[in-house]
Backbone bond lengths (Angstrom), bond angles and torsions (degrees), N, CA, C in turn:
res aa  C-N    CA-C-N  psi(-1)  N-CA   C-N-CA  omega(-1)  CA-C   N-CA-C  phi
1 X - - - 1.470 - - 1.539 109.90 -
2 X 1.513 126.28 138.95 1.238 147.57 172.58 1.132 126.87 -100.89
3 X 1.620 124.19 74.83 1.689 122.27 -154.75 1.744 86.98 -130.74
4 X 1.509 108.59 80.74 1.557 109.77 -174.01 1.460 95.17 -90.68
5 X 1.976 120.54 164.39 1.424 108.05 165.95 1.528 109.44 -103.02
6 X 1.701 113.83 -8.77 1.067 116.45 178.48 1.833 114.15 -136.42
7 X 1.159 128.85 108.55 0.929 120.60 154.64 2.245 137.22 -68.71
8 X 1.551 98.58 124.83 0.888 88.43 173.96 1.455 128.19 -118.70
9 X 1.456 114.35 159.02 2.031 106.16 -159.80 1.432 95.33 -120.70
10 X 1.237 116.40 135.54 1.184 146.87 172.19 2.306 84.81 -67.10
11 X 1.494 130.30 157.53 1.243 123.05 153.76 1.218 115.37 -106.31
12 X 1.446 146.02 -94.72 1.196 134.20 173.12 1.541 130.23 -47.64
13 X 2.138 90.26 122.95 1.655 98.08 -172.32 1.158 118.37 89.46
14 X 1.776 99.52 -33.80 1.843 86.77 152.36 1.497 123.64 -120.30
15 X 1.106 132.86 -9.94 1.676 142.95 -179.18 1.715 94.92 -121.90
16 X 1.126 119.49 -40.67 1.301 105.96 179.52 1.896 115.83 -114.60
17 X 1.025 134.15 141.98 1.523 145.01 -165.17 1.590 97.43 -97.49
18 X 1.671 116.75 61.08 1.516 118.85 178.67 1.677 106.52 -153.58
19 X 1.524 112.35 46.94 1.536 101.83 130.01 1.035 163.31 -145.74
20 X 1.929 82.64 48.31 1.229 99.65 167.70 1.380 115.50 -103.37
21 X 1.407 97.31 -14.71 1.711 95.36 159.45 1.370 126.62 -69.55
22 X 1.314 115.06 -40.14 1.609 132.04 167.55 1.790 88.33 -44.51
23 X 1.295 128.07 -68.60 1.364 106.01 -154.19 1.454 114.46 -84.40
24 X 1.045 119.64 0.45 1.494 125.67 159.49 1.551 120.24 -68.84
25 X 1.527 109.35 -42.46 1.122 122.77 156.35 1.400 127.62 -58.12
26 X 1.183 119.38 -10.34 1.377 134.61 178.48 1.765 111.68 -80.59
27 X 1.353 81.93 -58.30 1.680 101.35 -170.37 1.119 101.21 -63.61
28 X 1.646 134.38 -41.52 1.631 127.32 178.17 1.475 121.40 -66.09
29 X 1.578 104.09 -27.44 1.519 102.35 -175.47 1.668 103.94 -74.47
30 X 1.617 112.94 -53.31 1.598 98.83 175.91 1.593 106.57 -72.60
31 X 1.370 132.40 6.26 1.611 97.54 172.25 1.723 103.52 -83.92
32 X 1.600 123.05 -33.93 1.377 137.11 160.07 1.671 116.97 -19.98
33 X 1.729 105.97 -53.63 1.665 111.42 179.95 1.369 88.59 -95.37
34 X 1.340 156.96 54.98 1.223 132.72 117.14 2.208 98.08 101.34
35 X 1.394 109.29 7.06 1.405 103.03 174.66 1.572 111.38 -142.12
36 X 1.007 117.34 157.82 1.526 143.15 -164.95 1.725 94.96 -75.25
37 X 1.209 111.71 151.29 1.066 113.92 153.46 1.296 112.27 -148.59
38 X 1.780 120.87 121.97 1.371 124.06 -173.69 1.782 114.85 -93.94
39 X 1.689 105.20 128.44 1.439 84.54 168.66 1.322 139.55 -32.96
40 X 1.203 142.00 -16.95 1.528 128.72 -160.58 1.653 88.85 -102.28
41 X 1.267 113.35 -8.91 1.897 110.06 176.39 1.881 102.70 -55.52
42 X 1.952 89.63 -62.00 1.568 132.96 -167.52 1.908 89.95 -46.64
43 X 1.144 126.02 -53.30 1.688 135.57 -173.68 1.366 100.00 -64.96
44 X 1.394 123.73 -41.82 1.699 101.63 -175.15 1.814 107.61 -78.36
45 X 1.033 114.98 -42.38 1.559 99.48 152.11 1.019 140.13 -29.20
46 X 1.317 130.01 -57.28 1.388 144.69 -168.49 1.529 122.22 -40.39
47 X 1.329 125.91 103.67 1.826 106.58 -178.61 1.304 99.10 128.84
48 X 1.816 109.76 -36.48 1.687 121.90 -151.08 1.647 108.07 -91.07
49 X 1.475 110.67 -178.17 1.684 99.02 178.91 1.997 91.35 -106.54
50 X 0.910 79.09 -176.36 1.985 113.83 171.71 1.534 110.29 -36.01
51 X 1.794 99.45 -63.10 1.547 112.54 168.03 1.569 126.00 -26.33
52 X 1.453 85.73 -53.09 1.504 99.38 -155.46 1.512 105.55 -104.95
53 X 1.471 120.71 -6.84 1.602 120.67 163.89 1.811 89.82 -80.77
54 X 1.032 133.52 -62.97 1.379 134.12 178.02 1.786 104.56 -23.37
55 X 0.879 110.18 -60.04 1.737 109.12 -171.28 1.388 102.42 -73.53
56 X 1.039 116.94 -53.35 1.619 107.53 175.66 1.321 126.72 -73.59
57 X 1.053 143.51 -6.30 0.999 140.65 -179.70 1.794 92.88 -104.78
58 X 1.277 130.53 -32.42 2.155 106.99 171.78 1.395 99.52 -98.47
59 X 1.325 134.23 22.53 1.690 130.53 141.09 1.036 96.24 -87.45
60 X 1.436 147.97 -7.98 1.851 120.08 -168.38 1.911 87.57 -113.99
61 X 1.313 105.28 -38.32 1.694 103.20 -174.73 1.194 102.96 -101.93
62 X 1.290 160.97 -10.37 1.572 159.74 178.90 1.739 115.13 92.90
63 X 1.198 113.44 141.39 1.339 117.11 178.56 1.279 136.70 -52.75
64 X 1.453 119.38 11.90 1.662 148.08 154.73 1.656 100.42 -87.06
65 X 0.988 119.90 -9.23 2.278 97.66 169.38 1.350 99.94 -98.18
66 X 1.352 82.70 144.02 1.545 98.99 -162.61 1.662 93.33 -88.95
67 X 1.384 129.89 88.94 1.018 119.44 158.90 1.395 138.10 -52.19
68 X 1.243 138.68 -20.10 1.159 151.57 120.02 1.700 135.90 9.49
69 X 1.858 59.81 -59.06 2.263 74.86 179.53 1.372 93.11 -88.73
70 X 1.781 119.04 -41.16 1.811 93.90 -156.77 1.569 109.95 -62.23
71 X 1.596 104.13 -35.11 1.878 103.95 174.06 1.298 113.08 -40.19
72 X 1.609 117.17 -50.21 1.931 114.10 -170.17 1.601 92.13 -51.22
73 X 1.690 103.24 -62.24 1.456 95.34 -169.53 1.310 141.54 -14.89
74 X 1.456 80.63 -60.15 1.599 106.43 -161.29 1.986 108.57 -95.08
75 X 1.144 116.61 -25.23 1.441 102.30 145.01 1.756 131.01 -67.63
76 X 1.313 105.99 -21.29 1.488 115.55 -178.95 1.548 117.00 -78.12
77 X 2.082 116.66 -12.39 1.134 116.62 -173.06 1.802 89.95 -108.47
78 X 1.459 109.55 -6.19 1.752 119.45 -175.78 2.046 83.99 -67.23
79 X 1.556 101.12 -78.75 1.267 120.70 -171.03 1.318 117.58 -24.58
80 X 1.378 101.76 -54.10 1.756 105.67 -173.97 1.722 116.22 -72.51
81 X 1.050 108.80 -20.49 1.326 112.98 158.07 1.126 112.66 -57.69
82 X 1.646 125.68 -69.52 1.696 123.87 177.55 1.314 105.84 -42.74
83 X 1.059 130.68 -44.05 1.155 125.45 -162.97 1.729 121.06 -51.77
84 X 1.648 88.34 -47.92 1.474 103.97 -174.18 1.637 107.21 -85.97
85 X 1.201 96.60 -55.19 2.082 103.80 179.04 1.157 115.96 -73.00
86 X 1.427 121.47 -42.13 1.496 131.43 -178.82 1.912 105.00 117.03
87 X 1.317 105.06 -143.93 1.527 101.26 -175.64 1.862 98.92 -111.16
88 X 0.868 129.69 111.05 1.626 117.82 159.94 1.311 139.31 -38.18
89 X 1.205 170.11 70.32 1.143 164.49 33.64 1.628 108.42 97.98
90 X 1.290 124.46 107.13 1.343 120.29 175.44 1.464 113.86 -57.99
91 X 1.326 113.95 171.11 1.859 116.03 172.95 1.611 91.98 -81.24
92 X 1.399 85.91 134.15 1.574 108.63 152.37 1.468 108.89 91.52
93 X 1.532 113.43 6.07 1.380 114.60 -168.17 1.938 114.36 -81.00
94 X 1.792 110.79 -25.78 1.063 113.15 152.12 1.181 137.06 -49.28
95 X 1.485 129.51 -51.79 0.780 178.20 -123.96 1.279 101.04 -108.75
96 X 1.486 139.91 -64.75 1.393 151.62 -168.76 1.482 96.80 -61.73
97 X 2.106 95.59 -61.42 2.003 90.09 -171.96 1.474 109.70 -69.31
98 X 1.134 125.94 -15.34 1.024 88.85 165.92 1.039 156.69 -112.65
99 X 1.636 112.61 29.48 1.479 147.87 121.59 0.882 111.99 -37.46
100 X 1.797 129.83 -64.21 1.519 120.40 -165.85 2.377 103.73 -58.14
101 X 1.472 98.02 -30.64 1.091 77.72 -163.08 1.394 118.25 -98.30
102 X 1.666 115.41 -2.36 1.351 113.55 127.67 1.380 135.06 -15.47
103 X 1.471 104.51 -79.90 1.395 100.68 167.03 2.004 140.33 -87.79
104 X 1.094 87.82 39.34 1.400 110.37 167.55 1.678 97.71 62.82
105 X 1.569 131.46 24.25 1.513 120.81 168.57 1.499 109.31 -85.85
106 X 1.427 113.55 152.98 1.131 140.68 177.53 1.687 101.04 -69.86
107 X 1.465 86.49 156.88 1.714 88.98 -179.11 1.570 107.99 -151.33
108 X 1.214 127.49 136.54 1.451 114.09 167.10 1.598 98.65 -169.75
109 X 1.548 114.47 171.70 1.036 123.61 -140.99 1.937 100.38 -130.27
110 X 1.305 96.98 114.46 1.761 107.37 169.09 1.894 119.66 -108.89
111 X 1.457 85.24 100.77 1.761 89.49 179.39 1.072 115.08 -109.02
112 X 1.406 144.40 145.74 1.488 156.36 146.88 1.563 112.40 -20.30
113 X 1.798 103.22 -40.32 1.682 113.69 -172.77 1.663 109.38 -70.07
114 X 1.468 104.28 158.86 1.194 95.11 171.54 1.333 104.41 -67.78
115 X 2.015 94.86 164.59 1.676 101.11 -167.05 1.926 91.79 -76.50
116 X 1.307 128.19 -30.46 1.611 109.97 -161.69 1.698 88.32 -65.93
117 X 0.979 126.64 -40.48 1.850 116.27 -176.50 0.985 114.03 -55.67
118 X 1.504 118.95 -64.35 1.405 122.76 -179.36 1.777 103.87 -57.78
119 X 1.037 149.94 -49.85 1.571 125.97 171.71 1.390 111.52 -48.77
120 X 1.263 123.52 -23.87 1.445 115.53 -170.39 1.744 110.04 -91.60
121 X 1.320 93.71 -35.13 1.950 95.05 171.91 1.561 111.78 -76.07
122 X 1.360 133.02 -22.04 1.106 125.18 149.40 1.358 130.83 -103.46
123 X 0.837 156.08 24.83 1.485 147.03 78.10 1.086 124.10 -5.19
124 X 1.478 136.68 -62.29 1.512 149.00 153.09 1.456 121.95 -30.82
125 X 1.816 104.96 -35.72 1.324 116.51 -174.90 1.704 99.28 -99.04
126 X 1.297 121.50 7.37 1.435 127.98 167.53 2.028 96.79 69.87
127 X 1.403 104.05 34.95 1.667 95.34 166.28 0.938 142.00 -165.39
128 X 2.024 90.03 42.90 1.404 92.15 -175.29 1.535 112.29 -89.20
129 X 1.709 109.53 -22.24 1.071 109.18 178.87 1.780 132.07 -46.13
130 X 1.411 97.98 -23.16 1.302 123.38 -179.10 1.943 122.16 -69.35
131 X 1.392 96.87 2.09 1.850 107.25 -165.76 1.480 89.51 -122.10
132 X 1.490 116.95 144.59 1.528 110.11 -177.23 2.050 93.24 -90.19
133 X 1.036 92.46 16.54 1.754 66.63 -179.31 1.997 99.66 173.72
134 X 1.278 126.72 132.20 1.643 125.36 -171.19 1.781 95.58 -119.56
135 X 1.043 113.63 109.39 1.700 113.38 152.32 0.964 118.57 -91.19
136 X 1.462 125.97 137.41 1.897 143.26 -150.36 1.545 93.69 -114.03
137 X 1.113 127.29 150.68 1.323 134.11 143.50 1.391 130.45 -19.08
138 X 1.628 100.34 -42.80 1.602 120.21 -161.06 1.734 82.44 -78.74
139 X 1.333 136.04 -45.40 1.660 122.12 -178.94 1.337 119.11 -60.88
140 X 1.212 133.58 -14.76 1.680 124.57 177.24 1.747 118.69 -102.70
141 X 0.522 92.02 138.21 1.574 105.04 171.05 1.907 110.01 -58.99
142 X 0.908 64.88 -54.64 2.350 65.38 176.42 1.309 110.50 -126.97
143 X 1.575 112.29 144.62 0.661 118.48 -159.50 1.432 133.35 -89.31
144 X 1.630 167.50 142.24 1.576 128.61 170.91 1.176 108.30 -11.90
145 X 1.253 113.43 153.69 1.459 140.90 -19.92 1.426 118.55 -77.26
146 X 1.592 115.93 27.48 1.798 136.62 -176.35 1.969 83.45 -88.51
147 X 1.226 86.03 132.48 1.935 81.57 162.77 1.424 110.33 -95.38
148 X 1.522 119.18 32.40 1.544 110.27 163.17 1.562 104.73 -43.66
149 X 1.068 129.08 -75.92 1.464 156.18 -141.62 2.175 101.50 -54.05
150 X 1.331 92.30 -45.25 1.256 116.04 -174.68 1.458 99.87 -69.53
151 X 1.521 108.24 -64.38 1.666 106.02 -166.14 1.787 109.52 -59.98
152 X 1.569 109.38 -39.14 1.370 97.80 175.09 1.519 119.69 -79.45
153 X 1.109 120.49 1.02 1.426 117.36 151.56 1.191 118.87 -47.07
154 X 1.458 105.65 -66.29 1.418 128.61 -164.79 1.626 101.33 -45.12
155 X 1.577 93.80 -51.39 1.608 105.39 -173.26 1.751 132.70 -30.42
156 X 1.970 84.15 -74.71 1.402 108.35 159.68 1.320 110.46 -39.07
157 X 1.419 145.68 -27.29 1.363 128.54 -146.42 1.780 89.99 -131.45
158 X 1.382 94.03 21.82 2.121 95.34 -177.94 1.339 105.48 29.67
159 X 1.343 123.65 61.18 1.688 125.38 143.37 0.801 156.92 -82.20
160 X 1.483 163.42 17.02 1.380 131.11 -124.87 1.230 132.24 -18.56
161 X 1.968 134.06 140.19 0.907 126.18 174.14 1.507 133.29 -69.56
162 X 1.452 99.07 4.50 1.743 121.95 179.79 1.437 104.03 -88.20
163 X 1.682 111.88 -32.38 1.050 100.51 169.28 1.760 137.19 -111.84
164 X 0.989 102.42 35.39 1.325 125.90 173.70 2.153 109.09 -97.29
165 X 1.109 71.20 155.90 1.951 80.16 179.39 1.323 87.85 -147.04
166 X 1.787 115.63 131.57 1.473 123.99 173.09 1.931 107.45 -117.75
167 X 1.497 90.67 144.87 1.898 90.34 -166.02 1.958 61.83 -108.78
168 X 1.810 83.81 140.75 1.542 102.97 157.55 1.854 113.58 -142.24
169 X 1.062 108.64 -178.33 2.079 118.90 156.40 1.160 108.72 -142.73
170 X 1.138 129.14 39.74 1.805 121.31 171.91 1.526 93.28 -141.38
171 X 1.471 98.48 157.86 1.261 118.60 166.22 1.949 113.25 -66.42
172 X 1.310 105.18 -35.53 1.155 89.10 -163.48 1.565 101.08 -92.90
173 X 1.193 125.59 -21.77 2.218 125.94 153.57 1.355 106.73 -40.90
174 X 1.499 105.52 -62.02 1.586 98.37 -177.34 1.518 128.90 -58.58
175 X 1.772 118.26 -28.72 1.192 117.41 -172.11 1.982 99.45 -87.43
176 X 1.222 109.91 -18.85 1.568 105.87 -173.64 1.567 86.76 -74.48
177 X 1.290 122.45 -85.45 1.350 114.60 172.97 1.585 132.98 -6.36
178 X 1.318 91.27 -48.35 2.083 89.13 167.51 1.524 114.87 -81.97
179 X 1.827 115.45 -25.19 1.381 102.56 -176.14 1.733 102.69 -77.62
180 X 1.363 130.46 -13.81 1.140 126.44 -166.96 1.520 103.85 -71.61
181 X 1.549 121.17 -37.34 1.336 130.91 -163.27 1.515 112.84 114.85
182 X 1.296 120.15 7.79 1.364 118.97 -151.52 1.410 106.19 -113.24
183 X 1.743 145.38 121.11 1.147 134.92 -159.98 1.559 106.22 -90.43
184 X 1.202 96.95 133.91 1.699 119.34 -163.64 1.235 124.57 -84.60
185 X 1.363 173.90 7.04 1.435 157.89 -175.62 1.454 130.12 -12.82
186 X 1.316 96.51 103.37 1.886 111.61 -175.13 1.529 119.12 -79.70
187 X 0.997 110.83 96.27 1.870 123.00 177.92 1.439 100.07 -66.95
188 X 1.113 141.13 60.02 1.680 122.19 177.20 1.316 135.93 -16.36
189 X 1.253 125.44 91.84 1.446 107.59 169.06 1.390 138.92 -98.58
190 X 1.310 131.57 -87.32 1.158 135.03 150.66 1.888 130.90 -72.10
191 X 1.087 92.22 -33.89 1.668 139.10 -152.09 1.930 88.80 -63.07
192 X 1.038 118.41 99.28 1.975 110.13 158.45 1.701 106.21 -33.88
193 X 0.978 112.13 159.02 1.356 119.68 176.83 1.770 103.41 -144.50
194 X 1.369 120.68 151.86 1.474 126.56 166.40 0.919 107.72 -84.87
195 X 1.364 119.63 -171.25 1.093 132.20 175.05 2.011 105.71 -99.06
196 X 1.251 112.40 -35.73 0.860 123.80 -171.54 1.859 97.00 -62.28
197 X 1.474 120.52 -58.26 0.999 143.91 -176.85 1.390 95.34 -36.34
198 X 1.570 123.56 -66.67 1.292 144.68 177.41 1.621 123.52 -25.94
199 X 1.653 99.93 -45.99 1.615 120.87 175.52 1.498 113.98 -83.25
200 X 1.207 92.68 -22.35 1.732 95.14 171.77 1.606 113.29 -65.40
201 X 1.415 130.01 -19.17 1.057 129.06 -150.76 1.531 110.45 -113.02
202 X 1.523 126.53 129.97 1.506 119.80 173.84 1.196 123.51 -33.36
203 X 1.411 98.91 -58.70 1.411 109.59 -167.90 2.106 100.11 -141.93
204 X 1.004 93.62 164.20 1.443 95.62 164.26 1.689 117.73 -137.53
205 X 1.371 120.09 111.76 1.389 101.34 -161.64 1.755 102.43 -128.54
206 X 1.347 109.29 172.84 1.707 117.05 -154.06 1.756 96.06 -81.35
207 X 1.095 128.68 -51.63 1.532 120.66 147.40 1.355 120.62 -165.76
208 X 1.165 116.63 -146.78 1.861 124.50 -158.23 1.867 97.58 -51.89
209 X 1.172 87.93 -57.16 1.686 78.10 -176.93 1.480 132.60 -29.01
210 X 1.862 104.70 -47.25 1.381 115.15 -150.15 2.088 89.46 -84.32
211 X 1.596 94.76 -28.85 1.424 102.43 -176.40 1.650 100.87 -62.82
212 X 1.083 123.10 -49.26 1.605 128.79 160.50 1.567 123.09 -20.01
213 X 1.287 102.12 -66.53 1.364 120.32 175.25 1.625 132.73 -43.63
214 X 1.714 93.12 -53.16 1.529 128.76 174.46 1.658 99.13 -62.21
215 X 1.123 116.48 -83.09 2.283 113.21 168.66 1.019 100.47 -9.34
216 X 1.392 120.97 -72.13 1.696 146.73 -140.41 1.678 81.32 -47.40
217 X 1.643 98.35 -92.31 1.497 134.85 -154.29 1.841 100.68 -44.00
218 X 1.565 114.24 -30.70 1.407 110.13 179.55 1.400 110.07 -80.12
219 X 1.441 116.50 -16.46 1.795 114.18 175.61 1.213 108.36 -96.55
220 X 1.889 133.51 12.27 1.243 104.06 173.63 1.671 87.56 -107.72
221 X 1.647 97.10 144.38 1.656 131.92 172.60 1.614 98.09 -31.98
């Protein structure tokens, strides 16, 4: 049974349908400075904050790439997409809140991104207004797969971490999520997954909808 008082959302890959644009955007900004960038670089990122793409990415290319620029880049080829398409929105993500807020659960949102981005990519996607509260990357000290990020979610939103349920698609959401105490549900997105990763998780479901369903069916008597 799934009787959380607060749900919390992972944003990219799981509330929003952008990373595979993010890594497209990746690959153009270093093909722009003159270097390659291979998905399995783009995957150890994934989940993580700014900090920690910063260190890994001038240990894999050397402390002459201007990481700096490839970020403008590569948010500037993110942007122009919104611009023209808008923001993407996974299936079923309407749909879920407004179930959760049917039944009077809390909702808010823990991303890797900084929090001024993440208000602005959901806002754009018309939903941020809908989360009582977004923690950014830029607020924790460590990054996924640390459940800083998670527990002060919880915080802000006076929960227990027993009673929280976190929707993620990365290995490293899902493993912060289990070190926090908090039971996890893996939406798959782009993201490889283990197997190990896999067992960590309540449930693993195809998306918002089925996660919809599962709430539903644990609040009827």
């Amino acid at each position: 049974m799934i009787k959380p008082k607060l749900v919390i959302f992972d944003m990219d890959g799981t509330l929003l349908d952008t990373e595979r644009l993010s890594l497209e955007g990746m690959i153009e900004a270093a093909r722009i400075m003159g270097y390659e960038m291979r998905r399995e670089l783009f995957e150890k990122v994934m989940g993580r904050n700014m900090a920690f793409a910063r260190e890994l990415i001038l240990s894999h290319y050397g402390a002459d790439f201007d990481f700096d620029k490839a970020n403008m880049l590569h948010i500037k080829h993110i942007d122009a997409h919104f611009e023209k398409h808008g923001v993407p929105v996974k299936a079923g993500v309407e749909a879920l809140l407004d179930k959760l807020e049917a039944l009077n659960i809390k909702k808010c949102v823990a991303t890797s991104t900084d929090r001024e981005r993440a208000t602005h990519k959901l806002t754009l996607a018309n939903i941020a207004h809908r989360f009582e509260v977004i923690v950014g990357g830029d607020e924790v000290k460590q990054s996924k797969p640390d459940p800083e990020i998670f527990l002060k979610a919880a915080a802000y939103c006076v929960t227990n971490p027993t009673d929280c349920l976190v929707l993620e698609d990365t290995i490293a959401g899902t493993e912060g999520a289990f070190r926090a105490g908090m039971p996890v549900i893996i939406i798959p997105d782009i993201a490889p997954l283990t197997e190990e990763t896999r067992a960590k998780a309540l449930k693993i479901c195809h998306d918002m909808h089925e996660v919809a369903r599962l709430i539903q069916t644990s609040f009827i008597p």
